[in-house]
PyMOL Python script that loads the backbone (N, CA, C, O; Angstrom):
from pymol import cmd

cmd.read_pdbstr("""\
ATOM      1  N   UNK A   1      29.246  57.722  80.171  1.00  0.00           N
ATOM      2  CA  UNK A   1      28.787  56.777  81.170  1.00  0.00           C
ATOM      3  C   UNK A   1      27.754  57.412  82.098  1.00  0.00           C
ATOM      4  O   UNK A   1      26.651  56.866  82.120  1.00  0.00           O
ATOM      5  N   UNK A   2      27.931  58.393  82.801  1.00  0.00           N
ATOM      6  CA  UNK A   2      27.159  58.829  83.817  1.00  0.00           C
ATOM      7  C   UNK A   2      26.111  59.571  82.787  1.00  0.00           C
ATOM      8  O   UNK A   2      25.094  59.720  83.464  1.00  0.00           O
ATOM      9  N   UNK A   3      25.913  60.015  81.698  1.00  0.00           N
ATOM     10  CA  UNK A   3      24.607  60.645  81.207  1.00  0.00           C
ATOM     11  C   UNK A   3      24.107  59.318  80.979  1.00  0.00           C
ATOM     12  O   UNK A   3      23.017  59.416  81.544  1.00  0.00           O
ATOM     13  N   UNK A   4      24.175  57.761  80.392  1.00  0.00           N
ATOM     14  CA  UNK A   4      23.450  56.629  80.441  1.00  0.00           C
ATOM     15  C   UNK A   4      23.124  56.767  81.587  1.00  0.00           C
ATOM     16  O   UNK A   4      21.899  56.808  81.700  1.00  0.00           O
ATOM     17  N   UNK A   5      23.462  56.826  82.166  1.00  0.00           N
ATOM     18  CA  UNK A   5      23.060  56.396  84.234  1.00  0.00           C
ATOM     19  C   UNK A   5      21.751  57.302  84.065  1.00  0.00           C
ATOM     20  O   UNK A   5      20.622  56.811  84.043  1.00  0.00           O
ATOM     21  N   UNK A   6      21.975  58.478  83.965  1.00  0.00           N
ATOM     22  CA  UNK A   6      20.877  59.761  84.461  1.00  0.00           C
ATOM     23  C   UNK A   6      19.529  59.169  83.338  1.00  0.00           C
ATOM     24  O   UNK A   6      18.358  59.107  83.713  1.00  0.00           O
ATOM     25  N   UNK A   7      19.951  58.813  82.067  1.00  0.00           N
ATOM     26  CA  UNK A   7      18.734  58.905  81.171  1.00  0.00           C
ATOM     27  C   UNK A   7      18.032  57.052  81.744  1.00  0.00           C
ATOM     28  O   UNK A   7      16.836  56.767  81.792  1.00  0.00           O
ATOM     29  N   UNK A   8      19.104  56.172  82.069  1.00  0.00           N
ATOM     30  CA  UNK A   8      18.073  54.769  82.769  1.00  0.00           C
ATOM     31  C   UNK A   8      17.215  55.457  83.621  1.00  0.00           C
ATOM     32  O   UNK A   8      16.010  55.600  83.411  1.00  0.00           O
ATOM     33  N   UNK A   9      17.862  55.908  84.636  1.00  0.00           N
ATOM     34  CA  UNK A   9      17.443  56.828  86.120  1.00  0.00           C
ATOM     35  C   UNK A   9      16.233  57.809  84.995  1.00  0.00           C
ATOM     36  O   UNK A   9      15.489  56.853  84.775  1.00  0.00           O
ATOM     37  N   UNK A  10      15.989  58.246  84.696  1.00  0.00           N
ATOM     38  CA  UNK A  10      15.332  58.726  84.123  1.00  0.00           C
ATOM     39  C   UNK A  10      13.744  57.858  84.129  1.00  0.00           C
ATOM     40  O   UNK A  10      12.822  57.763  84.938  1.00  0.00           O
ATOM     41  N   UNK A  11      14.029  57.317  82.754  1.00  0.00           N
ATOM     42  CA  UNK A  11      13.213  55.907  81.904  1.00  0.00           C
ATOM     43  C   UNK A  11      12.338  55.405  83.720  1.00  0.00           C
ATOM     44  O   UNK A  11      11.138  55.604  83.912  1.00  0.00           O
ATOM     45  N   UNK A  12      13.105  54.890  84.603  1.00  0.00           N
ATOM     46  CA  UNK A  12      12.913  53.987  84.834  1.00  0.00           C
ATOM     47  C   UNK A  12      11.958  54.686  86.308  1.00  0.00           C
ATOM     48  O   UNK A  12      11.367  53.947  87.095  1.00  0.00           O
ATOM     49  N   UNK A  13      11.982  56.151  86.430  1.00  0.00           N
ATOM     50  CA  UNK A  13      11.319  56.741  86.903  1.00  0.00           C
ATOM     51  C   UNK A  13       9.709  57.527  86.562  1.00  0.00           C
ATOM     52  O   UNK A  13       8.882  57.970  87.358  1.00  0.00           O
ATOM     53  N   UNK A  14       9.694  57.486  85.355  1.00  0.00           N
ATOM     54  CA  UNK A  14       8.764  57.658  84.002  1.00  0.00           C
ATOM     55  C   UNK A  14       8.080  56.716  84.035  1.00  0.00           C
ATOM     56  O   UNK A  14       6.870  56.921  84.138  1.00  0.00           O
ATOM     57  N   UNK A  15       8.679  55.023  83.947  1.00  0.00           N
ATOM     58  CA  UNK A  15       8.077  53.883  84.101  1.00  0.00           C
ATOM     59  C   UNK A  15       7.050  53.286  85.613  1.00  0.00           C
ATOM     60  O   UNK A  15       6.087  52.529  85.740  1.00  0.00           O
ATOM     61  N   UNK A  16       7.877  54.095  86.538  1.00  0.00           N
ATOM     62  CA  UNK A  16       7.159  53.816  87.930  1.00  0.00           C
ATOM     63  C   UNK A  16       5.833  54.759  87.786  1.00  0.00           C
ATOM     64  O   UNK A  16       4.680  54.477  88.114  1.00  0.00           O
ATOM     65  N   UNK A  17       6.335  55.971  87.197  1.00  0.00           N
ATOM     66  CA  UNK A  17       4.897  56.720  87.548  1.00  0.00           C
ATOM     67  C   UNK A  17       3.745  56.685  86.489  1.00  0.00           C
ATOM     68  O   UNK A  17       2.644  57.234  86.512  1.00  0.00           O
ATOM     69  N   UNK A  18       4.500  55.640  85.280  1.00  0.00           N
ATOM     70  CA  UNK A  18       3.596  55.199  84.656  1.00  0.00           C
ATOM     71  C   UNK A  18       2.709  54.034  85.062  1.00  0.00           C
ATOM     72  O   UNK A  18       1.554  53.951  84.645  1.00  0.00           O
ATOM     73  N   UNK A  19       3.301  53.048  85.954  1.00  0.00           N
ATOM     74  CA  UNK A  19       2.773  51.893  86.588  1.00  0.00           C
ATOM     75  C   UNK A  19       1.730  52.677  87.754  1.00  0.00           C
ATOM     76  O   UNK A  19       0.648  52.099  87.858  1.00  0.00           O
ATOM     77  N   UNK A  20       1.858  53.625  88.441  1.00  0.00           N
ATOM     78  CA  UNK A  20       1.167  54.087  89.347  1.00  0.00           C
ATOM     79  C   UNK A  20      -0.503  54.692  88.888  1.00  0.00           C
ATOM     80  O   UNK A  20      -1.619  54.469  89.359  1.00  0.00           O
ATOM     81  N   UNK A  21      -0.017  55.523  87.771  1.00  0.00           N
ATOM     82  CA  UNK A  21      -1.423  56.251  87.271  1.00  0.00           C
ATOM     83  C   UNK A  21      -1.926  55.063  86.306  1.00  0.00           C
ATOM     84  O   UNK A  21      -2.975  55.390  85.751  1.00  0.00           O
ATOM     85  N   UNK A  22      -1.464  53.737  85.937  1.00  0.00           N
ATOM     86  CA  UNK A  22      -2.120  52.763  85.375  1.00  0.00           C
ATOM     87  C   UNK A  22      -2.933  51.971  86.516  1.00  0.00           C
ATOM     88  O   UNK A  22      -4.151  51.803  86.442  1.00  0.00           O
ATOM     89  N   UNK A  23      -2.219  51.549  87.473  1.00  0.00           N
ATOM     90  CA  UNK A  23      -3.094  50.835  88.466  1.00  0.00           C
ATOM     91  C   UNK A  23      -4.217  51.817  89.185  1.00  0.00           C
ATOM     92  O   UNK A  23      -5.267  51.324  89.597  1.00  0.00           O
ATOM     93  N   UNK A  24      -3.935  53.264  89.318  1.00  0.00           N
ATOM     94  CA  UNK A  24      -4.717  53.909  89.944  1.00  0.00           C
ATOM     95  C   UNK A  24      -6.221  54.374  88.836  1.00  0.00           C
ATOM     96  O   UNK A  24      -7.283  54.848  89.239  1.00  0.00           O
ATOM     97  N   UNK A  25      -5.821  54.027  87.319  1.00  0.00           N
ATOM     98  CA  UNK A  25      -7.010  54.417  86.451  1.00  0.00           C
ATOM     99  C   UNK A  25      -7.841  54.223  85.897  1.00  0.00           C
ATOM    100  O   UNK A  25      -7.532  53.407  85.028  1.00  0.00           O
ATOM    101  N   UNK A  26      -9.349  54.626  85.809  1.00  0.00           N
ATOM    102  CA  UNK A  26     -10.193  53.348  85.592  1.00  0.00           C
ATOM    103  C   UNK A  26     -10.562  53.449  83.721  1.00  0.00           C
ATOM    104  O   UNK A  26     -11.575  52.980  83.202  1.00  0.00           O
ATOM    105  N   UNK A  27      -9.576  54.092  83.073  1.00  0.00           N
ATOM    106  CA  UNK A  27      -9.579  53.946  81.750  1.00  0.00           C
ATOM    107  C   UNK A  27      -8.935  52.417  81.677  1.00  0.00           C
ATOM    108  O   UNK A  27      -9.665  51.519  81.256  1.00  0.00           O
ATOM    109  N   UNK A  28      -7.849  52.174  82.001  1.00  0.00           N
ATOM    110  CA  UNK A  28      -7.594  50.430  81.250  1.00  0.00           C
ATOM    111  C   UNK A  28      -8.110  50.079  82.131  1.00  0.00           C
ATOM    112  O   UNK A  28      -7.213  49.679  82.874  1.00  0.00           O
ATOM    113  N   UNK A  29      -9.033  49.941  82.601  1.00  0.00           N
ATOM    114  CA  UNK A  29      -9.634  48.582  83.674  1.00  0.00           C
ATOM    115  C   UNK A  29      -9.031  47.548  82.751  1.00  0.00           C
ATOM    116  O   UNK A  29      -8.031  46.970  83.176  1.00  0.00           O
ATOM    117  N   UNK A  30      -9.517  47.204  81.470  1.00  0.00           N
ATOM    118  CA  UNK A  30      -9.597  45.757  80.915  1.00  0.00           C
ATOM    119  C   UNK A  30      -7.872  45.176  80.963  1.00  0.00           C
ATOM    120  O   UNK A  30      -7.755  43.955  81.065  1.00  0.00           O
ATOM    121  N   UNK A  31      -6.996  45.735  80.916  1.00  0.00           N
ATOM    122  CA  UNK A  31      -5.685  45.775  80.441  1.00  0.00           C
ATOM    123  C   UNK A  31      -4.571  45.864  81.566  1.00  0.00           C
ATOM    124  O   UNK A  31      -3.375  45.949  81.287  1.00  0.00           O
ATOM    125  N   UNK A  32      -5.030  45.839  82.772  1.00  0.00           N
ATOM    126  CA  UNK A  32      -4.290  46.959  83.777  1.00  0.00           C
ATOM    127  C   UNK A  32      -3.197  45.803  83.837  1.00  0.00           C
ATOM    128  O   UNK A  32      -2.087  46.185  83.466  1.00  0.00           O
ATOM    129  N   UNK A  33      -3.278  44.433  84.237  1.00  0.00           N
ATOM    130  CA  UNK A  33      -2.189  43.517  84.525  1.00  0.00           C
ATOM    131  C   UNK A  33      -1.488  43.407  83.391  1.00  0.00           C
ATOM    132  O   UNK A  33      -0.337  43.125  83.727  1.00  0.00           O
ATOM    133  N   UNK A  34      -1.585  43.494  81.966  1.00  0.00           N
ATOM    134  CA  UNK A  34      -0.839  43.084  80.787  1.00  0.00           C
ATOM    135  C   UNK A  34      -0.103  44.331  80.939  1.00  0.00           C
ATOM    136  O   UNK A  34       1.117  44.293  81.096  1.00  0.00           O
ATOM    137  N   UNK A  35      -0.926  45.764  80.897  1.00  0.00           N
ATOM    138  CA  UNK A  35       0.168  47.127  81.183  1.00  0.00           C
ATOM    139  C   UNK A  35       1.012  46.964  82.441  1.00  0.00           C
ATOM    140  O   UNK A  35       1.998  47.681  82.610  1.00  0.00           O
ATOM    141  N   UNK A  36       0.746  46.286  83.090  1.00  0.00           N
ATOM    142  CA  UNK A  36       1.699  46.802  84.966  1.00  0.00           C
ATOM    143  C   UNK A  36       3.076  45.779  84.296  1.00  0.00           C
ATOM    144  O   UNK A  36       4.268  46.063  84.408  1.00  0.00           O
ATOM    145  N   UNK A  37       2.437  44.409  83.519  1.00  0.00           N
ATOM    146  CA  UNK A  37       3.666  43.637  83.963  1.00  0.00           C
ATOM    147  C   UNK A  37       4.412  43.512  82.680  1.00  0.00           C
ATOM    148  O   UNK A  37       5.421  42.809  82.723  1.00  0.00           O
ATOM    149  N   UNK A  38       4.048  44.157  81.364  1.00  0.00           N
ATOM    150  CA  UNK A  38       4.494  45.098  80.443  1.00  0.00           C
ATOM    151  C   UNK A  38       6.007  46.008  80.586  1.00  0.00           C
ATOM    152  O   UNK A  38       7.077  45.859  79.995  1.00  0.00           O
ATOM    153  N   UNK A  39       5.501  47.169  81.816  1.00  0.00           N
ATOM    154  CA  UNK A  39       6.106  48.015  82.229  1.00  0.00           C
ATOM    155  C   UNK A  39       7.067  47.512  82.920  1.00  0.00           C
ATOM    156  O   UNK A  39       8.189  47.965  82.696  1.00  0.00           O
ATOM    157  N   UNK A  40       6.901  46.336  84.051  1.00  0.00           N
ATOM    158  CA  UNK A  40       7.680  45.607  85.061  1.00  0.00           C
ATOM    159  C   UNK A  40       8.509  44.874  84.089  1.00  0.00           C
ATOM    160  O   UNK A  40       9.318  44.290  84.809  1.00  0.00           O
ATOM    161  N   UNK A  41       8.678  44.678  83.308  1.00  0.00           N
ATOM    162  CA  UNK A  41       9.345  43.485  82.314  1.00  0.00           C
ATOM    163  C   UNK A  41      10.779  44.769  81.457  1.00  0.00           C
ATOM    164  O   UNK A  41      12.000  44.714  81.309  1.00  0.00           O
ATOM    165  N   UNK A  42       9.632  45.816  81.092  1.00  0.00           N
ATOM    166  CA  UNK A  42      10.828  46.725  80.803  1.00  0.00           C
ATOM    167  C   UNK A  42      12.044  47.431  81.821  1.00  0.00           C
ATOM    168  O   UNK A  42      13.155  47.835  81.480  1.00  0.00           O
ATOM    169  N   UNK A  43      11.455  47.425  83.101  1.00  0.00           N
ATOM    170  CA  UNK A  43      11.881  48.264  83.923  1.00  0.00           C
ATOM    171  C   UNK A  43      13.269  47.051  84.570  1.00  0.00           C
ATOM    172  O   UNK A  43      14.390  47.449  84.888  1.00  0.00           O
ATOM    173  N   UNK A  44      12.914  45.896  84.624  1.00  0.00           N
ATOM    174  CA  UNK A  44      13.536  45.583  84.656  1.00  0.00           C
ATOM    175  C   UNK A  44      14.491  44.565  83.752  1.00  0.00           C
ATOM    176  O   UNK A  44      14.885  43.505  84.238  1.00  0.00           O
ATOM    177  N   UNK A  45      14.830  44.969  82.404  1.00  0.00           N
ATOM    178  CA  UNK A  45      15.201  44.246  81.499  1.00  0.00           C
ATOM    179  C   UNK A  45      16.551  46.356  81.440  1.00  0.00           C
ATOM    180  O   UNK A  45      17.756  46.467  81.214  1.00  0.00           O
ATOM    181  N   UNK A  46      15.796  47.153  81.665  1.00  0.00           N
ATOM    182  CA  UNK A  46      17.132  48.523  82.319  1.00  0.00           C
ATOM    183  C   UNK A  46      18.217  47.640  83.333  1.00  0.00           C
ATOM    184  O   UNK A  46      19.297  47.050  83.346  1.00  0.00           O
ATOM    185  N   UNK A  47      17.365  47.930  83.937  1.00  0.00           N
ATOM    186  CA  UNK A  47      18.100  47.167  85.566  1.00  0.00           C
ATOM    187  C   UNK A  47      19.158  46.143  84.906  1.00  0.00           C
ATOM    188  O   UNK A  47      20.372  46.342  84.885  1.00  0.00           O
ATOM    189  N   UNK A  48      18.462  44.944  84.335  1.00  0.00           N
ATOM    190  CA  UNK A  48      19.783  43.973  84.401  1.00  0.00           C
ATOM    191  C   UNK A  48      20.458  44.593  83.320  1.00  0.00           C
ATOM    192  O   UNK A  48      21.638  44.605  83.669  1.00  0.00           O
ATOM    193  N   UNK A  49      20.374  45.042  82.356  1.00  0.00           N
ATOM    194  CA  UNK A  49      21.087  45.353  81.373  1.00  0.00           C
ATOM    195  C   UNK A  49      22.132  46.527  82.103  1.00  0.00           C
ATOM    196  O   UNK A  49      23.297  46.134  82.169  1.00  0.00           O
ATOM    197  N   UNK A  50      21.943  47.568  82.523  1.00  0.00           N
ATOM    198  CA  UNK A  50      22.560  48.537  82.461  1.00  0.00           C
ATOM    199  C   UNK A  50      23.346  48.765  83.853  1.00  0.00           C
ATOM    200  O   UNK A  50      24.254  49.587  83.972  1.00  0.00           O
ATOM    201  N   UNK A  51      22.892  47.954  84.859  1.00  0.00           N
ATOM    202  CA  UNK A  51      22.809  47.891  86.179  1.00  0.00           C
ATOM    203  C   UNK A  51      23.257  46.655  86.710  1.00  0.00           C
ATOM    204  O   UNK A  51      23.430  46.753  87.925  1.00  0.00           O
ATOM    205  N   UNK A  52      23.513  45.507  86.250  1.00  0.00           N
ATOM    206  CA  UNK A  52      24.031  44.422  86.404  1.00  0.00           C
ATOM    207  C   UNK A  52      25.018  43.858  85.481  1.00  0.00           C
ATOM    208  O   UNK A  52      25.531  42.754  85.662  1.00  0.00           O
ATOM    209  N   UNK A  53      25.320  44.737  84.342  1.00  0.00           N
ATOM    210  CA  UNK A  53      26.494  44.584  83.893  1.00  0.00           C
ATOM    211  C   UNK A  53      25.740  43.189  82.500  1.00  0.00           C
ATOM    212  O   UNK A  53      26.472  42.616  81.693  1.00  0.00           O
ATOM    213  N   UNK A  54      24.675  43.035  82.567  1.00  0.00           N
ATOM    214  CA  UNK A  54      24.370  41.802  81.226  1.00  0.00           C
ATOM    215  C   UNK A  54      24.710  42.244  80.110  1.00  0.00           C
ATOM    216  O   UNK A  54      24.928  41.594  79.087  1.00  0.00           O
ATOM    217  N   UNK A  55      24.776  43.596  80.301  1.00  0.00           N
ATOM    218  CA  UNK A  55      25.242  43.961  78.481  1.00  0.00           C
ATOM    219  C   UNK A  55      26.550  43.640  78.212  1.00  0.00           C
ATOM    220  O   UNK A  55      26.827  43.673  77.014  1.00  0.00           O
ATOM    221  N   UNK A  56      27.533  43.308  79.043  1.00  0.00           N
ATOM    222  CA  UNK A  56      28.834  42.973  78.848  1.00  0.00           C
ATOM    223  C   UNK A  56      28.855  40.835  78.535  1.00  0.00           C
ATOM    224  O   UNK A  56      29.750  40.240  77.934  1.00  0.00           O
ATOM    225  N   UNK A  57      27.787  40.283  79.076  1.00  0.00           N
ATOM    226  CA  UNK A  57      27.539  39.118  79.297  1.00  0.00           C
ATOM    227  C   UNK A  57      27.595  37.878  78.313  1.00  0.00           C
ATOM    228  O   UNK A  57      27.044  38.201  77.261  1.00  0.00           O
ATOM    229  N   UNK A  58      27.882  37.076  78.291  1.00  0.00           N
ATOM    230  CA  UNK A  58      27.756  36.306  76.541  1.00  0.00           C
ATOM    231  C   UNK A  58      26.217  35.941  76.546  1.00  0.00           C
ATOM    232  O   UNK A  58      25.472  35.690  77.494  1.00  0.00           O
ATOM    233  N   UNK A  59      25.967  35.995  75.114  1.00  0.00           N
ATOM    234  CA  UNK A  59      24.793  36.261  74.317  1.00  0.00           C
ATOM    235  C   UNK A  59      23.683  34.689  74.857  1.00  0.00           C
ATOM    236  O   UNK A  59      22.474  34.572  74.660  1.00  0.00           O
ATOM    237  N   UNK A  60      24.717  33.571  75.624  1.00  0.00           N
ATOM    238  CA  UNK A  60      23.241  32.504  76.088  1.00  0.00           C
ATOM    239  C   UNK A  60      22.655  33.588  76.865  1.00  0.00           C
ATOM    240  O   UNK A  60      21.505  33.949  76.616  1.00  0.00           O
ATOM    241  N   UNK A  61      23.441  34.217  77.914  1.00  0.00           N
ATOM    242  CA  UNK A  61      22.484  34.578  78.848  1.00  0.00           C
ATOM    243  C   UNK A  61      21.446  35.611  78.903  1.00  0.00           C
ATOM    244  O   UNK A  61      20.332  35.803  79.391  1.00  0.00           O
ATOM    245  N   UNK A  62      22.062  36.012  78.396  1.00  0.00           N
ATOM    246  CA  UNK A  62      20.983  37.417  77.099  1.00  0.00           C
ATOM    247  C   UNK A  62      19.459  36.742  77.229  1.00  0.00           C
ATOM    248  O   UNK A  62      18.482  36.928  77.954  1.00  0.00           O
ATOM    249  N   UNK A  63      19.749  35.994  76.295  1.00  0.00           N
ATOM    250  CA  UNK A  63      18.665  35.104  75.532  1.00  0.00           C
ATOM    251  C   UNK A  63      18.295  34.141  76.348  1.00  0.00           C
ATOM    252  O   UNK A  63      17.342  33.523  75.873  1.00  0.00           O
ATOM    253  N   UNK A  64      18.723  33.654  77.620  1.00  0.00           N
ATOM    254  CA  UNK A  64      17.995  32.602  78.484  1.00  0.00           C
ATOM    255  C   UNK A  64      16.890  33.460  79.030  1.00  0.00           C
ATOM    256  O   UNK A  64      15.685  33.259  79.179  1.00  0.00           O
ATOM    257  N   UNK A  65      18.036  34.945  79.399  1.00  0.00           N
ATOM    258  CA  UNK A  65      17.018  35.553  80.609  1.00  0.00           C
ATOM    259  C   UNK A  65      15.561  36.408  79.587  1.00  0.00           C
ATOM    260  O   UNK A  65      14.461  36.547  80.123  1.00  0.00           O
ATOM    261  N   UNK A  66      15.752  36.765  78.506  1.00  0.00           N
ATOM    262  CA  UNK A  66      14.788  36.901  77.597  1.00  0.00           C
ATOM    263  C   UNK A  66      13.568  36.665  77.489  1.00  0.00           C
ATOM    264  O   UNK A  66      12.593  37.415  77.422  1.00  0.00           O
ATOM    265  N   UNK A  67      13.785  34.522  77.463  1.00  0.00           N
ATOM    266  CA  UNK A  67      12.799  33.609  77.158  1.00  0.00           C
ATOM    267  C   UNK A  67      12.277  33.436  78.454  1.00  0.00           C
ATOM    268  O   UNK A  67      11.078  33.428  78.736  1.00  0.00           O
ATOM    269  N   UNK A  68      13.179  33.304  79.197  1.00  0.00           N
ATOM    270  CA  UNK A  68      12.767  32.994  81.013  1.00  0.00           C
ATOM    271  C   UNK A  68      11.180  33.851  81.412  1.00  0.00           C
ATOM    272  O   UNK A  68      10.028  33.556  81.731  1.00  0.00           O
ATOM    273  N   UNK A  69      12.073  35.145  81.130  1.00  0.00           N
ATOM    274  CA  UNK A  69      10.782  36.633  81.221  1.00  0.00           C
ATOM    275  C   UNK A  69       9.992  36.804  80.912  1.00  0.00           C
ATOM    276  O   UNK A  69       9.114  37.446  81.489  1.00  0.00           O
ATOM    277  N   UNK A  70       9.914  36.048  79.304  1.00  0.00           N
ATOM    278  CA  UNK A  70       8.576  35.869  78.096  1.00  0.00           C
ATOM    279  C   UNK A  70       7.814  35.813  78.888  1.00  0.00           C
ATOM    280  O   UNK A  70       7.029  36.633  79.364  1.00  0.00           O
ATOM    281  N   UNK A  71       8.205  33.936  79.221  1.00  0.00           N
ATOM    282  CA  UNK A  71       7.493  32.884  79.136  1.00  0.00           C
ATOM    283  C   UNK A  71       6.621  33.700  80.585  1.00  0.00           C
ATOM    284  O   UNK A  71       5.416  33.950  80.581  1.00  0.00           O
ATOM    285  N   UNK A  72       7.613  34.018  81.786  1.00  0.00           N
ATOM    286  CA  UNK A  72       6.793  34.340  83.234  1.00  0.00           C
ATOM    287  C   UNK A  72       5.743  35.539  82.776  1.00  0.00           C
ATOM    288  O   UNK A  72       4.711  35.671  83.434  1.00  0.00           O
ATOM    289  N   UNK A  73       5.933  36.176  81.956  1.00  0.00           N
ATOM    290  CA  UNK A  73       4.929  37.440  81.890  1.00  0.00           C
ATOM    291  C   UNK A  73       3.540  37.048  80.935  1.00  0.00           C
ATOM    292  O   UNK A  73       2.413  37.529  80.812  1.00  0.00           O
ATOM    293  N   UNK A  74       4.342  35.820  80.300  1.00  0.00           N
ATOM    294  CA  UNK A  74       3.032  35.577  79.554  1.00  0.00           C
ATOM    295  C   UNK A  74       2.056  34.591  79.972  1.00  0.00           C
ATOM    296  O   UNK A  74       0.984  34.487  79.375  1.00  0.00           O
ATOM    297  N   UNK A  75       2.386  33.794  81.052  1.00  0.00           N
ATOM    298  CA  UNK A  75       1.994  32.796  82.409  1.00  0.00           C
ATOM    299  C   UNK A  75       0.976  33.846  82.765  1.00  0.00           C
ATOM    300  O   UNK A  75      -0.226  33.914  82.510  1.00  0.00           O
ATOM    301  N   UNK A  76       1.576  34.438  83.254  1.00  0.00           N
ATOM    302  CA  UNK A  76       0.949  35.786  84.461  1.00  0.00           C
ATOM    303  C   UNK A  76      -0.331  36.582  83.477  1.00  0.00           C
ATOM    304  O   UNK A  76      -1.522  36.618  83.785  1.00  0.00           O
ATOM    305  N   UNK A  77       0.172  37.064  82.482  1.00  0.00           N
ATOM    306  CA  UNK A  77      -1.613  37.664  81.417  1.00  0.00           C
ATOM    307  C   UNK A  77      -2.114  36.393  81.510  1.00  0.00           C
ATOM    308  O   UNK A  77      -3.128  36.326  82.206  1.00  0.00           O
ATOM    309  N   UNK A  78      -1.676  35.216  80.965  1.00  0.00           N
ATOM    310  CA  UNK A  78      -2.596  34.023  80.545  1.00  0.00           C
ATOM    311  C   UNK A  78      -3.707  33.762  81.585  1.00  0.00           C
ATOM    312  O   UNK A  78      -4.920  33.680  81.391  1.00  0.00           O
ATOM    313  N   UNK A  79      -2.967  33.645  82.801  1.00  0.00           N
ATOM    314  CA  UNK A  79      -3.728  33.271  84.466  1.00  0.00           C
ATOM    315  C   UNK A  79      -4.952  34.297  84.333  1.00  0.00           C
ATOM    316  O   UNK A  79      -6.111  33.962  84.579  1.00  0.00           O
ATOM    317  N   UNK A  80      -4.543  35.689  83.885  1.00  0.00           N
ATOM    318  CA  UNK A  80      -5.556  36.311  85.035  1.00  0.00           C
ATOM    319  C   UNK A  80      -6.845  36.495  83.320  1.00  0.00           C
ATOM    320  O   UNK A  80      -7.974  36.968  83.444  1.00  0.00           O
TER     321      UNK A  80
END
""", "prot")
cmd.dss("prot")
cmd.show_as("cartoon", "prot")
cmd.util.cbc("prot")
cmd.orient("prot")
């Protein structure tokens, strides 16, 4: 249990400082919102899973919160 904890805690620290040197770099200019909210989608798909207990959860909600996330992240590239 607690080495899952350390390796999310991990991931999800890797992921921030990956979101940081992406917004700060002018290699993806073209890409930077599909990478930030990419990363934001993983970072927090840890979180509820491992951190809110969804992995114990029945499988609608799995899959509501899934499609829910798609759909908002793919709103959000589409817009910009």
């Amino acid at each position: 249990m607690k080495k899952s904890l350390i390796l999310i805690y991990g991931l999800l620290l890797i992921a921030t400082m990956a979101t940081s040197f992406i917004a700060n770099s002018s290699v993806f200019r073209e890409s930077v919102v599909a990478l930030i909210m990419i990363l934001a989608t993983f970072k927090f798909l840890l979180v509820a899973f491992q951190f809110m207990e969804l992995k114990k959860a029945h499988s609608f909600w799995k899959i509501s919160l899934a499609l829910t996330l798609g759909l908002i992240v793919i709103l959000i590239i589409g817009i910009k």
